[in-house]
C-alpha positions in Angstrom: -4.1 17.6 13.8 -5.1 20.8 15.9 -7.6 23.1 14.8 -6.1 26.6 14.2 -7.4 29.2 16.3 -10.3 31.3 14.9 -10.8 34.5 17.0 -7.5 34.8 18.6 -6.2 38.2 17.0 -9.7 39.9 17.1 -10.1 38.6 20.9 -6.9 39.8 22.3 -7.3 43.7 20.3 -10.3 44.2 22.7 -9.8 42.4 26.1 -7.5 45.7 26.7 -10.4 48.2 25.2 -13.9 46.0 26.7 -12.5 44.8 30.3 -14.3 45.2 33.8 -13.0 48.0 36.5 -11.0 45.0 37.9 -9.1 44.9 35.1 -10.7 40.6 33.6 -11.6 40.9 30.1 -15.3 41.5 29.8 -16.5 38.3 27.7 -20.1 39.7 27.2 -19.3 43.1 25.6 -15.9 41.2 23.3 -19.2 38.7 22.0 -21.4 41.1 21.2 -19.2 43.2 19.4 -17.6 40.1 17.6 -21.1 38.8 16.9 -20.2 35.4 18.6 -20.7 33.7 21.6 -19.7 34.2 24.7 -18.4 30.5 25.8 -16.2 30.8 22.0 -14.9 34.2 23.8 -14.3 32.0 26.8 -12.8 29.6 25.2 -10.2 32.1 23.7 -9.6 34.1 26.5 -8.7 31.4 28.6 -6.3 30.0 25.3 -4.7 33.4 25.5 -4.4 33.0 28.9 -2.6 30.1 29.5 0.1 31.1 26.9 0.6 34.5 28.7 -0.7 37.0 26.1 -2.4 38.1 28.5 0.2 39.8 30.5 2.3 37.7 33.1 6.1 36.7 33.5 7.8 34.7 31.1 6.3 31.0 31.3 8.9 28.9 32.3 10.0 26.3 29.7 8.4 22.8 29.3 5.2 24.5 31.7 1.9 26.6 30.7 -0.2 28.7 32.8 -3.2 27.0 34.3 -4.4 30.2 36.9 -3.7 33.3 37.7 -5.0 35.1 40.8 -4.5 38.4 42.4 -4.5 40.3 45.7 -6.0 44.1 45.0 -6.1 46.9 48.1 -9.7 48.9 48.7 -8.7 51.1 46.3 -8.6 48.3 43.8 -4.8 48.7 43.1 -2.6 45.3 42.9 -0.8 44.4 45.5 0.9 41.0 44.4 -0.2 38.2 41.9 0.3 34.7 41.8 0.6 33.0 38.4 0.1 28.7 38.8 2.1 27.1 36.1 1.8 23.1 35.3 4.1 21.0 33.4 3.1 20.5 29.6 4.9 17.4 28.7 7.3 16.7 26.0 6.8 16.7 22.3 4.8 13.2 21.1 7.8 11.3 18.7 6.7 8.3 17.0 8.5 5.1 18.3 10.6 3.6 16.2 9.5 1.1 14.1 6.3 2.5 14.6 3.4 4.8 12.5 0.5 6.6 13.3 -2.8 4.9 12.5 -5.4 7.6 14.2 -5.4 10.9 16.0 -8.7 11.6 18.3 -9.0 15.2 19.3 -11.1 16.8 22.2 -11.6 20.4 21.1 -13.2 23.0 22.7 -15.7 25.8 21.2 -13.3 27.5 19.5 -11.5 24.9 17.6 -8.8 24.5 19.4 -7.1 21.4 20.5 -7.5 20.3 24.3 -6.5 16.9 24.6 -5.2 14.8 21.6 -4.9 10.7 21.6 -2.7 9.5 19.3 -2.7 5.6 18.1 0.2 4.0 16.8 0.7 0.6 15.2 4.1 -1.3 14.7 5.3 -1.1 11.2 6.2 -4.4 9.2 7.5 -2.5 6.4 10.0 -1.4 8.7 11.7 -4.9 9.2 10.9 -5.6 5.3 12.7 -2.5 4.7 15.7 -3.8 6.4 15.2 -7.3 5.1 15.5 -5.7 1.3 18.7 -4.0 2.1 20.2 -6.9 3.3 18.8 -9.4 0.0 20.7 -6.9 -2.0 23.6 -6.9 -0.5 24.0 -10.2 -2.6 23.7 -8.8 -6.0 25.0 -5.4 -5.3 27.4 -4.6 -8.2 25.7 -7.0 -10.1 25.1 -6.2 -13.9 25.5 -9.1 -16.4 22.6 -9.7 -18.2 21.8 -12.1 -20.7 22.4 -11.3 -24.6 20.2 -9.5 -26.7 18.9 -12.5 -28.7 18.3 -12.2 -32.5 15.1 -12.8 -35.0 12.3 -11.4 -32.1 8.6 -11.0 -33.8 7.5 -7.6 -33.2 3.9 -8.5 -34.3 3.9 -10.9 -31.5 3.4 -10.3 -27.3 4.0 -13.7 -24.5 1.7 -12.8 -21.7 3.2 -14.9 -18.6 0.0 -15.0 -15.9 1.6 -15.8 -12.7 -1.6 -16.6 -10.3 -1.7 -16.9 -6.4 2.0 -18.4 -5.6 1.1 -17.9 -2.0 5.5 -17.9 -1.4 5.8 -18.7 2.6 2.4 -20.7 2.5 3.5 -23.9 4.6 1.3 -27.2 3.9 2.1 -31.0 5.4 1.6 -33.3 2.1 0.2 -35.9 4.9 -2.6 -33.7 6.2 -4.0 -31.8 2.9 -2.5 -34.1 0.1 0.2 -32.3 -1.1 3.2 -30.5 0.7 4.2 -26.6 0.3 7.2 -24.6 1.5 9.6 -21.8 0.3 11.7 -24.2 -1.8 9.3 -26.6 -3.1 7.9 -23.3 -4.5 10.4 -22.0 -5.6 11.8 -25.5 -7.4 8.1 -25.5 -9.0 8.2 -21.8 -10.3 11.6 -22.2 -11.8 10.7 -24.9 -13.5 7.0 -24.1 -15.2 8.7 -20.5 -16.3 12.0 -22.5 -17.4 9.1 -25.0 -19.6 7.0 -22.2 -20.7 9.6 -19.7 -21.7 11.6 -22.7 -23.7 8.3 -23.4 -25.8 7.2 -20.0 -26.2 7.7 -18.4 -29.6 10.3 -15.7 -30.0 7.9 -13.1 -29.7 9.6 -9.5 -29.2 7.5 -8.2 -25.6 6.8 -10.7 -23.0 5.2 -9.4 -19.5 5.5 -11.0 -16.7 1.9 -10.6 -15.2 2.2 -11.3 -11.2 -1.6 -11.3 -10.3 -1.5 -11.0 -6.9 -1.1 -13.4 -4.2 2.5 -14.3 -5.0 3.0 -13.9 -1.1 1.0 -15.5 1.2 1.8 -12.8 3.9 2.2 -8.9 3.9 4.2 -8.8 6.9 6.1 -10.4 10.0 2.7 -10.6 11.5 1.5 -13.8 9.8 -2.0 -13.0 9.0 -4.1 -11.8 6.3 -4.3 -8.0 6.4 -7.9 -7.7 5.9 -9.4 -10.3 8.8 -6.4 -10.8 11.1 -6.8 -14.6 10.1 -3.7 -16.7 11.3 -1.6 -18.0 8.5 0.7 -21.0 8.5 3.8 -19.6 7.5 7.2 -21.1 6.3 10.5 -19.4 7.2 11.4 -15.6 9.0 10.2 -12.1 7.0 13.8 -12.1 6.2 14.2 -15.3 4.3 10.9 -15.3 2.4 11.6 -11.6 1.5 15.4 -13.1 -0.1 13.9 -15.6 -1.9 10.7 -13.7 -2.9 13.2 -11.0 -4.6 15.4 -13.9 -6.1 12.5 -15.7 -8.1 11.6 -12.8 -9.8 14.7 -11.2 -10.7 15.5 -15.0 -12.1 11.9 -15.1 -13.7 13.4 -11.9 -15.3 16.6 -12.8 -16.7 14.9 -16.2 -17.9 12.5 -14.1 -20.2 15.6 -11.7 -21.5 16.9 -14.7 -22.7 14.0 -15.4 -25.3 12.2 -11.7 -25.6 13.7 -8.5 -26.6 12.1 -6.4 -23.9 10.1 -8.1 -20.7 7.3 -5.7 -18.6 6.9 -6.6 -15.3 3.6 -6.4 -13.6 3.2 -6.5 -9.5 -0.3 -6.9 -8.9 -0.9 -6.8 -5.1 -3.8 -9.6 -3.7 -5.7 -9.8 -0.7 -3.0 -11.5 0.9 0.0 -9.0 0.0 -1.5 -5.4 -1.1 1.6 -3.6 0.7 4.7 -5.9 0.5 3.7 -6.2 -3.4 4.4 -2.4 -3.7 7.8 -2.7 -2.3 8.8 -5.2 -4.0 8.1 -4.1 -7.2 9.6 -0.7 -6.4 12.9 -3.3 -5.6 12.6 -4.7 -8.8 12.4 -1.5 -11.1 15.6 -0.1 -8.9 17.7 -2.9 -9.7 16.8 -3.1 -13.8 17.1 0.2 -13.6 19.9 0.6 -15.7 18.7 -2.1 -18.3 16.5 -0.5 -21.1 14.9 -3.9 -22.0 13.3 -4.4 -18.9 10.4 -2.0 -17.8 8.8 -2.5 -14.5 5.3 -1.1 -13.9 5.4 1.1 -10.6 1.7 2.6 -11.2 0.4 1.5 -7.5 -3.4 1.3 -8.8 -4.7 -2.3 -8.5 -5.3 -2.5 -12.4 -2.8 -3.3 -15.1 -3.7 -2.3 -19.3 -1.4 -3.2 -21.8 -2.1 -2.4 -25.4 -0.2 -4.2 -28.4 -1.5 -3.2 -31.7 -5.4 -4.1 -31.9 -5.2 -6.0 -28.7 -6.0 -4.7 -25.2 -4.9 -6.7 -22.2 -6.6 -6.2 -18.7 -5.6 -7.5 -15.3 -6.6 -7.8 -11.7 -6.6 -9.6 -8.8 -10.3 -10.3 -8.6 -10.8 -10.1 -4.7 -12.9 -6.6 -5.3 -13.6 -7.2 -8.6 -15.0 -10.1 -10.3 -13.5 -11.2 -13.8 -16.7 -10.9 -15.6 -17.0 -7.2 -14.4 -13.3 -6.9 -15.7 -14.6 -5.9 -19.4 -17.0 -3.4 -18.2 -13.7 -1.6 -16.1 -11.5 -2.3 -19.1 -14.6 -0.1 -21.1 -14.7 2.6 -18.5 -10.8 3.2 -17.8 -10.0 2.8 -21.0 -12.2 3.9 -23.2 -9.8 5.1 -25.6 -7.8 2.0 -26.2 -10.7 0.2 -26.0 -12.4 2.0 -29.3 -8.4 1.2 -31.0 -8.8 -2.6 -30.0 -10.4 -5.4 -31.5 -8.8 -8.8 -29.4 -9.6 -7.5 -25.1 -8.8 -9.6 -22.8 -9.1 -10.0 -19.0 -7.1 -11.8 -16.6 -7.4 -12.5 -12.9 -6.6 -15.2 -10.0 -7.9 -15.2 -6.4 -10.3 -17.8 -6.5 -7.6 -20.6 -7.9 -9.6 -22.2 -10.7 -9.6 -22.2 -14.0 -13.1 -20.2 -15.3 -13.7 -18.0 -18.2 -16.4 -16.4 -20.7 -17.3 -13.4 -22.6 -18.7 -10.1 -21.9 -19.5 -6.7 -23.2 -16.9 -7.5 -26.3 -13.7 -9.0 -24.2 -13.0 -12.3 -23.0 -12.1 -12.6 -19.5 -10.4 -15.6 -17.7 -9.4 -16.9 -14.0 -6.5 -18.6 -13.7 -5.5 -21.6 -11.1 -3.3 -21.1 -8.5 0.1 -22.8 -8.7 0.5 -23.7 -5.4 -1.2 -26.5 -2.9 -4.0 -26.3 0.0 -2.7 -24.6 3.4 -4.7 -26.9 5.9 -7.3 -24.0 6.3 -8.3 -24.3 2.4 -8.4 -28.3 2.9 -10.6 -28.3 5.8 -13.4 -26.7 3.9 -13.0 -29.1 0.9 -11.5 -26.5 -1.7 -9.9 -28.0 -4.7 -8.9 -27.4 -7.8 -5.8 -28.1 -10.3 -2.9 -26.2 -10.3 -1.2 -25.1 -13.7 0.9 -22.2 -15.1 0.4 -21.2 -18.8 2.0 -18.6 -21.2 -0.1 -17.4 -23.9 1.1 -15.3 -27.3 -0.6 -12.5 -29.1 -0.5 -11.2 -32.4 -0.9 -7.5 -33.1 -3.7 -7.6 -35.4 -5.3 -11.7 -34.7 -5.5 -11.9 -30.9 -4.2 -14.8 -29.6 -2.6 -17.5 -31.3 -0.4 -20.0 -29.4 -1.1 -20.9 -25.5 1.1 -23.5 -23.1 0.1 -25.0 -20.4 2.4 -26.5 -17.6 0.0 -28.4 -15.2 1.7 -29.4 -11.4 
């Protein structure tokens, strides 16, 4: 943005008091009494100039002065001026679809702005945005939800971990072992949830804990924000955002059916740090008129959930390893922490199952639900692939885990 000008006012009072017998402002005598120097008075003088404080016609619109000369008699007197006026250009807009990245600024002694450079980048979220309107379209006036059911536990929390779904991710079964599309995932999801939830105990708070990665993309461009790397990609933006909204609002209504009151958590990965926020923000608009369901908008990369003497932690892990989780839980959350006996620590990115103890919480990695992309296989990752559900009491910690393995 331009610098505002510094010496403007103070300039302009005394080009009409300290000027030469020719009438030009005289730039030595206007530094040394403003104490500053004389290319800043320069710079200001000319400034003033070219917006005709400095005494000329009107400028005419859309132009600025760039010289102005004179013609004087022996006497010194004026016979005629000449003011040369160049076009200024019209107002920078933003193209549509479009946002501003950088601004680059050439300024001159003063401060003020002499030539700007303004870098813009097409905007993904823009086509996402649309995309979302259009998914809701289906469910607009949509508000049956399932019963309250009866007999919940209040001592007791389900904790769904939902690990790297990588939704879009496209993988040929006959090159890296085991195909992956948009509805094989979305069969597979469906049905671990559908297991889990059925087996679960009738625990009164369930969260839904997304830990990042559920896309495999952030936007139409089809590769991974942070490196530019090229992504094989099922479907359009528009049909992986439809389906990407209609798994969880299902995952939702699956857990109403067993839990009094579900808490969603959007964690955003490496591969999906924007597109997570959005959808999220989708997901609390649309519950928004059903008390039982709580969706977490805080857009900080770290979710805490406390439930009696038990602290749960979360994160990605693709800035912060699990075993430095309990450390962070300790330092955020210092005062639940000191409440809390039972801390745990949950994260995905690296797709295997790991876990240990640190600093007084337990922290754990969980594996990926979905195959190897043809990138992964190449360099001979592997591991298994699994969903589990695990239930805490309020005063024992954890008591009852399921496992689902793929």
């Amino acid at each position: 943005m331009p610098v505002p000008p510094l010496y403007d006012e103070a300039v302009l009072a005394l080009c009409s008091e300290l000027k030469h017998h020719n009438g030009e402002p005289n730039l030595n005598a206007i530094a040394q009494r403003l104490n500053i120097g004389r290319s800043t008075v320069q710079g200001v003088v000319k400034r003033l100039a070219r917006s005709g404080k400095l005494g000329t016609r009107a400028v005419l619109p859309g132009f600025g002065i760039r010289q102005t000369s004179e013609q004087r008699d022996p006497f010194g007197n004026v016979e005629r001026s000449w003011v040369q006026q160049v076009p200024m250009g019209d107002p920078f807009e933003v193209p549509e679809g479009h946002s501003v990245q950088g601004i680059s600024a050439l300024v001159d002694a003063t401060g003020a702005t002499i030539q700007q450079w303004i870098k813009t980048k097409a905007e993904p979220a823009h086509e996402l945005r649309d995309a979302l309107l259009d998914v809701f379209k289906e469910y607009e006036g949509r508000s049956e939800l399932p019963p309250l059911p009866n007999l919940c536990d209040e001592r007791l929390l389900t904790v769904y971990p939902i690990a790297d779904v990588h939704l879009a991710m496209q993988a040929w079964g006959a090159e890296v072992g085991a195909s992956w599309d948009l509805e094989i995932a979305e069969r597979t999801i469906f049905d671990c949830v559908d297991k889990l939830v059925s087996s679960a105990p009738k625990s009164k708070t369930a969260i839904i804990l997304n830990l990042g990665d559920f896309l495999h993309i952030n936007d139409a461009t089809n590769a991974t924000p942070a490196s530019g790397h090229k992504l094989d990609v099922d479907g359009r933006w528009r049909k992986i955002a439809r389906i990407a909204i209609r798994i969880h609002i299902s995952l939702i209504e699956k857990a109403l059916e067993k839990h009094e009151s579900v808490v969603v958590e959007y964690l955003s990965g490496n591969h999906d740090p924007d597109v997570s926020h959005v959808i999220a923000a989708a997901l609390e608009l649309f519950f928004a008129n059903n008390p039982r369901v709580k969706v977490d908008s805080d857009p900080s990369e770290f979710f805490w959930y406390r439930h009696g003497k038990v602290l749960i932690g979360a994160n990605h892990g693709h800035k912060t390893k699990a075993s430095d989780l309990p450390g962070v839980m300790a330092a955020y959350r210092s005062e639940d922490w000191g409440l809390t006996k039972h801390r745990y620590c949950y994260s995905g990115h690296l797709h295997h199952d790991r876990s240990g103890e640190k600093h007084g919480a337990k922290w754990e990695i969980f594996r990926t639900v979905s195959g190897k992309d043809a990138y992964a296989h190449s360099h001979g990752y592997s591991s298994g692939r699994s969903m589990v559900s695990i239930t805490h009491h309020d005063e024992r910690g954890e008591i009852m885990r399921h496992t689902v393995n793929i």
